[in-house]
C-alpha positions, 0 to 999 in steps of 0.5 A, spaced: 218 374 890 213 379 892 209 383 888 208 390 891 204 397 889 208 403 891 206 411 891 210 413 886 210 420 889 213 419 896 215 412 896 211 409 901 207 401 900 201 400 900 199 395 907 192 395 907 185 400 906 188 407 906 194 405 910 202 405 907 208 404 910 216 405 908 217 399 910 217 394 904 217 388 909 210 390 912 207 392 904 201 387 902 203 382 897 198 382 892 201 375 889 199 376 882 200 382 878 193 381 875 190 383 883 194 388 884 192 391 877 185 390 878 185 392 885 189 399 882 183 400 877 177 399 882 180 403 887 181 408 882 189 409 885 194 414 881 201 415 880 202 408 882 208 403 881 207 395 880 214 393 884 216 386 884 220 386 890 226 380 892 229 379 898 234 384 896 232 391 894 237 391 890 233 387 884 227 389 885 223 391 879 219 397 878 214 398 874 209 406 872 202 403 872 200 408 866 197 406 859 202 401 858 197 398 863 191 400 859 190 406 865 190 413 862 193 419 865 188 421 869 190 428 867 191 426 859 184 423 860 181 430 862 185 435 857 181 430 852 174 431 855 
């Protein structure tokens, strides 16, 4: 198992600083969700998904990476400013 990040907007993977891919095969496996979390928060990314990806595609598990995560909306936390 893989664990991936994913922009939920155009489907790409994240490959490395300002680099995304389609292919999921190329994505950077970040191990642990803990990293790809921390890694979310301080590159202050949006609209992202945490996937738990298999050799098949078929069972991967995605994931919004939202408030369930601790991360706000970002446009939730601006109307309430």
């Amino acid at each position: 198992m893989k664990t991936l990040l994913r922009n939920a907007r155009n489907g790409t993977y994240f490959r490395g600083l300002a680099e995304w891919t389609a292919d999921q095969a190329a994505a950077f496996d970040f191990k642990f969700p803990e990293r790809a979390l921390r890694f979310v928060r301080d590159a202050h990314l949006d609209k992202v998904e945490l996937v738990f990806a298999f050799e098949d595609p078929r069972y991967n598990v995605p994931l919004p990476v939202d408030e369930r995560f601790g991360f706000a909306r970002r446009d939730a936390a601006h109307a309430a400013a």
